[in-house]
C-alpha positions as a Markdown table, in Angstrom:
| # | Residue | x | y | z |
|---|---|---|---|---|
| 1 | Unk | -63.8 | 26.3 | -109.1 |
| 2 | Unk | -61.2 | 23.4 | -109.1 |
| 3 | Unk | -58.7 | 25.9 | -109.4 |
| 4 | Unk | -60.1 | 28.6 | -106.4 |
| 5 | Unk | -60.5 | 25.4 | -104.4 |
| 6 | Unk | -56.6 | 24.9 | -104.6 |
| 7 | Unk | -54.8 | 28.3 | -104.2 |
| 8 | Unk | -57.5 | 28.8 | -100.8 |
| 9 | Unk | -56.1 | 24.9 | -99.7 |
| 10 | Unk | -52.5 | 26.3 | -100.2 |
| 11 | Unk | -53.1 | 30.0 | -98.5 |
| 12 | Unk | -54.5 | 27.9 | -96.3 |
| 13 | Unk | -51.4 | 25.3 | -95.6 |
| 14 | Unk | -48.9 | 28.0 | -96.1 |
| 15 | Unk | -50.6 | 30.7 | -93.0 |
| 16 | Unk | -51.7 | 28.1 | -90.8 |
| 17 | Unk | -49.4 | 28.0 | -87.4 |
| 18 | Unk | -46.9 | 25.0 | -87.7 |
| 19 | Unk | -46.7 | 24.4 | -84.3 |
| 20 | Unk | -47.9 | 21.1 | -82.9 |
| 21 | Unk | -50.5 | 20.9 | -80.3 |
| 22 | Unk | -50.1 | 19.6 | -77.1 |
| 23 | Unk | -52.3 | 16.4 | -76.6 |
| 24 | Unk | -53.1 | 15.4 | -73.4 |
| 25 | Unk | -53.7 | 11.8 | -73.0 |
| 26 | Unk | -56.0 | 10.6 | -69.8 |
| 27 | Unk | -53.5 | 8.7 | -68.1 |
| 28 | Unk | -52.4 | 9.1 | -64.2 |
| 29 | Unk | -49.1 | 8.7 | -63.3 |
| 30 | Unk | -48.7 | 5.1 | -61.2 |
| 31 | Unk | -49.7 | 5.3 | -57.5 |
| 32 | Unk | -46.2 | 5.9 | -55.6 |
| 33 | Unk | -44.9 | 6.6 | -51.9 |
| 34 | Unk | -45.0 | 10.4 | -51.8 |
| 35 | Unk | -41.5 | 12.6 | -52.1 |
| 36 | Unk | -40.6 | 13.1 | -48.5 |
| 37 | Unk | -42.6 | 10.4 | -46.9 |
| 38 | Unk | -40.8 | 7.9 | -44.9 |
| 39 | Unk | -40.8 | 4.3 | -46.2 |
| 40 | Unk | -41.9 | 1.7 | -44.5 |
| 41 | Unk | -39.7 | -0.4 | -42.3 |
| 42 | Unk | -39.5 | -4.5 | -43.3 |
| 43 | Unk | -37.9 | -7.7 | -42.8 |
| 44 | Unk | -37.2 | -10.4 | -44.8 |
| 45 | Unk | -35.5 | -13.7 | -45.4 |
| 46 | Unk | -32.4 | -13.2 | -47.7 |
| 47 | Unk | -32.2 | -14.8 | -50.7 |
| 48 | Unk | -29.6 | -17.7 | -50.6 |
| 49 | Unk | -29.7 | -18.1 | -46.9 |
| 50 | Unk | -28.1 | -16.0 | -44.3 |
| 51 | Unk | -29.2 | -13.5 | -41.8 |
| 52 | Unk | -32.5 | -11.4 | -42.5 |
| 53 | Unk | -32.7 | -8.4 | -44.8 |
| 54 | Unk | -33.8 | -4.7 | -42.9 |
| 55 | Unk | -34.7 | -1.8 | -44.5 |
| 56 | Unk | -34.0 | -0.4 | -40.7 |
| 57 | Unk | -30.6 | -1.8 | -40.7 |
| 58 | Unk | -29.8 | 0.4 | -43.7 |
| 59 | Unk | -31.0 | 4.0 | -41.6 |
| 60 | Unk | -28.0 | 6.3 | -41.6 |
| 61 | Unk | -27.0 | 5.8 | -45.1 |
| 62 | Unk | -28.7 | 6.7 | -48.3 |
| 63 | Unk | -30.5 | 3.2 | -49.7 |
| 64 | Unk | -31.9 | 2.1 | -52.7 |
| 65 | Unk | -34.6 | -0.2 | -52.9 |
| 66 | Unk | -35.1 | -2.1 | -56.1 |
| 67 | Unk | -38.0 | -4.2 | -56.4 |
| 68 | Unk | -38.0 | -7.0 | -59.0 |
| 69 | Unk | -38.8 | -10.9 | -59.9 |
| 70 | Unk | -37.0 | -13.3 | -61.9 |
| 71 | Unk | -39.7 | -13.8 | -64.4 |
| 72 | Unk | -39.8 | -9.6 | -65.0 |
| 73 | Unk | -37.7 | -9.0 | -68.8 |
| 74 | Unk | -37.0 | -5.2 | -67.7 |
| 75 | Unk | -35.8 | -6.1 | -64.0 |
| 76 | Unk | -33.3 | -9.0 | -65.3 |
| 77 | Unk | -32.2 | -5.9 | -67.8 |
| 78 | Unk | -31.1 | -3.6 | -65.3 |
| 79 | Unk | -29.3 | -6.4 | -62.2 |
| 80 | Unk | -26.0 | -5.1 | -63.6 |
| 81 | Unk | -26.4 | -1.7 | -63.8 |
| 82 | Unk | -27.4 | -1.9 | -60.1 |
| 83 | Unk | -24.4 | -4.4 | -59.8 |
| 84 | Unk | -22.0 | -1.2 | -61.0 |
| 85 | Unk | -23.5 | 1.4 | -59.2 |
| 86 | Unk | -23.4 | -0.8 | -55.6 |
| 87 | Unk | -19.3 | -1.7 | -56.8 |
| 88 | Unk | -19.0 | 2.2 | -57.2 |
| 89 | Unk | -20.5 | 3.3 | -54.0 |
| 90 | Unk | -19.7 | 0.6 | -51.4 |
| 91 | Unk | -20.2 | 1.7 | -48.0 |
| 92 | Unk | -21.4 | 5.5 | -49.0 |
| 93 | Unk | -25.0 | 3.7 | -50.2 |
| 94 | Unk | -26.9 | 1.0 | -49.3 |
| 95 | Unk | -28.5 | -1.0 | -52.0 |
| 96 | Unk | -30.9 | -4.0 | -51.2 |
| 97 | Unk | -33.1 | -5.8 | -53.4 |
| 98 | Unk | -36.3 | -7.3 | -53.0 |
| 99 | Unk | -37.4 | -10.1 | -54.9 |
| 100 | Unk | -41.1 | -9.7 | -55.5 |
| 101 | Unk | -43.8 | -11.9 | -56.1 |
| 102 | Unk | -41.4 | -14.4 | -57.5 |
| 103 | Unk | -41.4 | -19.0 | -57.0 |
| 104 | Unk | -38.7 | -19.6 | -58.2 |
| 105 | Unk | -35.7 | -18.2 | -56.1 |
| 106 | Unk | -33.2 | -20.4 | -57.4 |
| 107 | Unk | -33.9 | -17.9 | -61.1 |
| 108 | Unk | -33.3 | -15.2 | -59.3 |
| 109 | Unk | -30.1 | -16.4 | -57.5 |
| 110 | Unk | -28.8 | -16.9 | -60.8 |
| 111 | Unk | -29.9 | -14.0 | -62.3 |
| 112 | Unk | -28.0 | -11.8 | -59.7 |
| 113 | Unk | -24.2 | -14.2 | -59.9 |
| 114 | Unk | -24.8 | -13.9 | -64.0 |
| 115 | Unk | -25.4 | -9.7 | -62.9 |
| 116 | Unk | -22.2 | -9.5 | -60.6 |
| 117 | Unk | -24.7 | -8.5 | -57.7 |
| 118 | Unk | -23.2 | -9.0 | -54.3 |
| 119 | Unk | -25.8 | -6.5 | -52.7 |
| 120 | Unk | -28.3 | -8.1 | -50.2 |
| 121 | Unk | -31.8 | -9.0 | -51.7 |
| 122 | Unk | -35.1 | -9.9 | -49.5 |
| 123 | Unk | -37.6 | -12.5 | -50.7 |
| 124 | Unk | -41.2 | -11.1 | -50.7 |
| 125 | Unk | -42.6 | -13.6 | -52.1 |
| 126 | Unk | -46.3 | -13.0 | -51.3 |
| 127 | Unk | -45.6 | -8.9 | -52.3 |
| 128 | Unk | -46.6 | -8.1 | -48.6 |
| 129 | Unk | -43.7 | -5.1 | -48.9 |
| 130 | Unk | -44.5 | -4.7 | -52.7 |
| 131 | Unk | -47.7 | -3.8 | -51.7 |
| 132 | Unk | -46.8 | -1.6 | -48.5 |
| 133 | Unk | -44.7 | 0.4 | -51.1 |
| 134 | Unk | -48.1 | 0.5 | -53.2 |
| 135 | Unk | -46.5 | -1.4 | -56.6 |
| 136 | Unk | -48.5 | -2.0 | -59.2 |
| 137 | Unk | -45.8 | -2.8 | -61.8 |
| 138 | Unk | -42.3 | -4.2 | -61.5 |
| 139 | Unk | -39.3 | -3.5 | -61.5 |
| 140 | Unk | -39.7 | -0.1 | -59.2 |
| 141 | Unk | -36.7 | 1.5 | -57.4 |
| 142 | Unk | -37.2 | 3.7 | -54.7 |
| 143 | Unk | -34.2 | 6.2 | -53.5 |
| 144 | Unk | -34.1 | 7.0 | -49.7 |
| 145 | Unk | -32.5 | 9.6 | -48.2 |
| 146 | Unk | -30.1 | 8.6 | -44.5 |
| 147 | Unk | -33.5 | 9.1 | -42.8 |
| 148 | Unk | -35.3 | 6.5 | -45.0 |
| 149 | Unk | -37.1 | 9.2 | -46.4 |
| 150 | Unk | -38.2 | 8.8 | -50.4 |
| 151 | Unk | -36.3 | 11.4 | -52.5 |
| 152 | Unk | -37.3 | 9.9 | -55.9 |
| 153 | Unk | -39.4 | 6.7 | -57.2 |
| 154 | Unk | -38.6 | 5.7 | -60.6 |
| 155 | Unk | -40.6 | 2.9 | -62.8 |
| 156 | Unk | -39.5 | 0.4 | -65.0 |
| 157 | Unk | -35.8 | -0.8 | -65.5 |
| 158 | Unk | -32.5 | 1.5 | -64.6 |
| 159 | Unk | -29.6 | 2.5 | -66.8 |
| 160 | Unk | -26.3 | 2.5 | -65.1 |
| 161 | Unk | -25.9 | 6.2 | -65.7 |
| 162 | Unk | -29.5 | 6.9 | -64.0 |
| 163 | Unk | -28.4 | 4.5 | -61.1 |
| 164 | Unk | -25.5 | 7.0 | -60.8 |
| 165 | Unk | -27.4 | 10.1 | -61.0 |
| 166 | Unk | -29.3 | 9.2 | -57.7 |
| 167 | Unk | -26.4 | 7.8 | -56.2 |
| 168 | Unk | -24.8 | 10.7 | -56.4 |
| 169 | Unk | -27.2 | 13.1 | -55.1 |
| 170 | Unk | -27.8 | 10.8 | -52.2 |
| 171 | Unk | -24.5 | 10.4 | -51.0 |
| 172 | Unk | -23.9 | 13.9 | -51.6 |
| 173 | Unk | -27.5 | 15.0 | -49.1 |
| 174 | Unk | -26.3 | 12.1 | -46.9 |
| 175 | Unk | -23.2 | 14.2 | -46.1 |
| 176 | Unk | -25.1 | 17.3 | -45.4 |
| 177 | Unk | -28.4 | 15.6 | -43.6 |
């Protein structure tokens, strides 16, 4: 019996199809500005003094909003990578950060000289824009087409060659939009 039980368990192993299922896990993707939808317009005061930051001041070039806080690991991972990228693409993009939910400015100011980052960044420090661009998590980068449009939303922190990839298909719809 011992012996039947085996050879049917290996017939069994050996015809079965090796191909792993599919699981589907219950999870919804994070709540985001919709592809196409126009983002909403702010002001803030700029980090380390100086005139306001505006998303509107930014229409008529491709802009990429990165939302982060000094206290967020995966935001003070990718300050450089977004240091690079604005570098690369000066005048042809627009990049403007937003410091989010964050007390202690001084962290961030540091974090961003440490990063090389020269780009403008807001202070939201109650997450009134944060939460008009409907973030639950940081960091969160939007990309935004010359008519402030979203084109992509990504979550969590950005390599430089990722940063590049959106730059570049920006700049390149911002020359034919």
């Amino acid at each position: 019996v011992a012996g039947l039980f085996l050879v049917g368990f290996i017939i069994f192993v050996i015809t079965r199809p090796h191909h792993p299922r599919p699981v589907s896990y219950p999870v919804s993707p994070p709540e985001a500005l919709a592809v196409g939808s126009v983002a909403p317009a702010f002001t803030l005061p700029r980090l380390g003094g100086g005139p306001a930051i505006s998303h509107s001041g930014a229409r008529g070039t491709p802009t990429i909003v990165n939302f982060f806080a000094s206290w967020c690991r995966n935001c003070q991972a990718e300050l450089s990578a977004f240091a690079q990228v604005s570098n690369r693409t000066d005048g042809k993009l627009a990049i403007i950060g937003v410091d989010s939910n964050d007390t202690d400015t001084a962290l961030a100011e540091s974090l961003l000289a440490g990063a090389g980052a020269t780009y403008p960044v807001g202070i939201d420090g109650t997450a009134k824009v944060a939460t008009d661009y409907l973030l639950a998590a940081l960091p969160v980068t939007y990309f935004l087409d010359a008519q402030g449009r979203v084109v992509h939303v990504a979550f969590g922190a950005q390599s430089v060659s990722a940063l590049n990839h959106w730059a570049d298909a920006l700049t390149a719809k911002g020359a034919h939009s």
